[in-house]
Wavefront OBJ file of the C-alpha trace (Angstrom):
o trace
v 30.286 117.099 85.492
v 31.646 113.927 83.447
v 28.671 112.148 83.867
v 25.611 112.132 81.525
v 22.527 112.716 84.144
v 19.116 112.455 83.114
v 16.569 115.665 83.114
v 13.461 113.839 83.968
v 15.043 111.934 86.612
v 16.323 115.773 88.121
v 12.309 117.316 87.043
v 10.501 114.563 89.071
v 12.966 114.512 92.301
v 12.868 118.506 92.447
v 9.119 118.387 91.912
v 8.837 115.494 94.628
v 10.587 117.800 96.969
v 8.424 120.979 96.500
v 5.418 119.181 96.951
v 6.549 117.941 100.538
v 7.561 121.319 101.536
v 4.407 122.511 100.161
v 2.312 119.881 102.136
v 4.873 121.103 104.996
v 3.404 124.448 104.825
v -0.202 123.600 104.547
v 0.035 121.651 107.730
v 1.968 124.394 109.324
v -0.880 127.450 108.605
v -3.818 124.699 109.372
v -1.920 123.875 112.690
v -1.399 127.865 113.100
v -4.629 128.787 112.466
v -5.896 125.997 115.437
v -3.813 127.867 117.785
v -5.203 131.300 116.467
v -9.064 130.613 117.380
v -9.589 133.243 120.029
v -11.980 132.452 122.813
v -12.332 136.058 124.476
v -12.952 139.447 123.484
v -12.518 143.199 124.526
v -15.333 145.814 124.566
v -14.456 149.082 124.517
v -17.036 152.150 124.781
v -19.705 151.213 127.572
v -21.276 153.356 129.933
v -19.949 153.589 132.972
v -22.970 152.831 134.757
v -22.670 149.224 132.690
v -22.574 146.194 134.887
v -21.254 142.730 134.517
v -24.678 141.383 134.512
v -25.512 143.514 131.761
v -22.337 142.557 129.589
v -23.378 138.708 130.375
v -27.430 139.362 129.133
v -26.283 140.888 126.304
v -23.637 138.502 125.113
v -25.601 135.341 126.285
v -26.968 134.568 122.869
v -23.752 134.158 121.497
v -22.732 131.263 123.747
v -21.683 130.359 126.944
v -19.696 133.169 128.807
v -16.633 131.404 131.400
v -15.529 134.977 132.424
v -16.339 138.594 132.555
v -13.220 140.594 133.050
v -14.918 144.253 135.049
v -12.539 146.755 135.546
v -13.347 149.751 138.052
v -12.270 152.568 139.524
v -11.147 151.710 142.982
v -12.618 155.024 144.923
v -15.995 155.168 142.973
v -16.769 151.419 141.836
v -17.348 152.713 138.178
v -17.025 150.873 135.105
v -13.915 152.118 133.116
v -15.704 152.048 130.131
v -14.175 148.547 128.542
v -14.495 144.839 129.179
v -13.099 141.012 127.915
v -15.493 138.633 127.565
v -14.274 134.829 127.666
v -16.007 132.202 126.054
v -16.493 128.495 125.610
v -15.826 128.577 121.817
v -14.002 130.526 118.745
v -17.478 130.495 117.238
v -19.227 132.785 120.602
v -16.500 134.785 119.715
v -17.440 135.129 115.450
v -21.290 135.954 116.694
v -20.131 137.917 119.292
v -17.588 140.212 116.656
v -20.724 140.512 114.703
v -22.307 142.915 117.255
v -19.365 145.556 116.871
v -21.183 149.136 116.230
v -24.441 147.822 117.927
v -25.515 150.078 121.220
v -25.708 148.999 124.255
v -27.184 151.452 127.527
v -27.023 154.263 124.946
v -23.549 153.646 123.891
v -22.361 152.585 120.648
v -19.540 149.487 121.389
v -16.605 148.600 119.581
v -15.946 144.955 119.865
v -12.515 143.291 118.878
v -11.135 140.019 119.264
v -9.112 139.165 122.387
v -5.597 137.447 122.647
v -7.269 134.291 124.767
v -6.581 132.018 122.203
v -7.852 128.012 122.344
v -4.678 126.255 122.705
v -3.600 128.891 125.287
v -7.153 128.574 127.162
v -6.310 124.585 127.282
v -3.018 124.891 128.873
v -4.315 127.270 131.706
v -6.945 124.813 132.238
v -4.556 121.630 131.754
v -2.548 123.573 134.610
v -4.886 124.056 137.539
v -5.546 120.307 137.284
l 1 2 3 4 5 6 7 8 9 10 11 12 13 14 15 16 17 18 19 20 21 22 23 24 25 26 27 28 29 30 31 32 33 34 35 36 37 38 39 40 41 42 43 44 45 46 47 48 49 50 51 52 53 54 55 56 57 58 59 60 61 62 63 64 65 66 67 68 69 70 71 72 73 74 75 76 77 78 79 80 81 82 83 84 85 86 87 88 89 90 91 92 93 94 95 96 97 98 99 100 101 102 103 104 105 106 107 108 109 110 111 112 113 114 115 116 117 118 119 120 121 122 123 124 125 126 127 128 129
């Protein structure tokens, strides 16, 4: 190039622009990580003489429950030995995660986080309006 540019004009525009497209990316994983708080979560290992009501006693210290998802057999009524659990807040959900292991009816219950996520929960909801 013919003309004579100047290095710490070139430093300070190429550091200018990596610090927007870092900002860029921090806003990105903060708005990401709003959309990732779950609200609901799947139990897995109950007895099958377990009941909804039992599910919502033992979960109601951990905040309030919207939904108990019960699946049972058709021809016997039985529990299929899992659950979801949906929940007013992403921090039910922490408390409730924190019970994974613990036994419940003589069964030990393995607790992981369901794919009800907040922003997901408040377009259903925004919906039925």
């Amino acid at each position: 190039c013919p003309f004579r540019h100047d290095e710490s004009i070139r430093d300070k525009l190429l550091q200018k622009k990596k610090s927007k497209e870092e900002d860029a990316n921090n806003t990105k994983r903060k708005r990401e990580d709003k959309i990732r708080q779950s609200l609901s979560i799947r139990v897995f290992g109950l007895n099958y003489d377990t009941t909804p009501d039992d599910i919502r006693a033992y979960f109601k210290h951990c905040g309030p429950i919207v939904e108990v998802t019960f699946p049972t057999f058709e021809d016997s009524g039985r529990s299929k030995g899992y659950c979801g659990v949906l929940f007013q807040s992403p921090k039910a959900v922490a408390l409730a995660i924190e019970l994974d292991g613990n036994e419940l009816d003589g069964r030990w219950l393995r607790i992981q986080e369901g794919k009800m996520y907040l922003r997901k929960w408040e377009e259903v909801e925004n919906g039925r309006r």
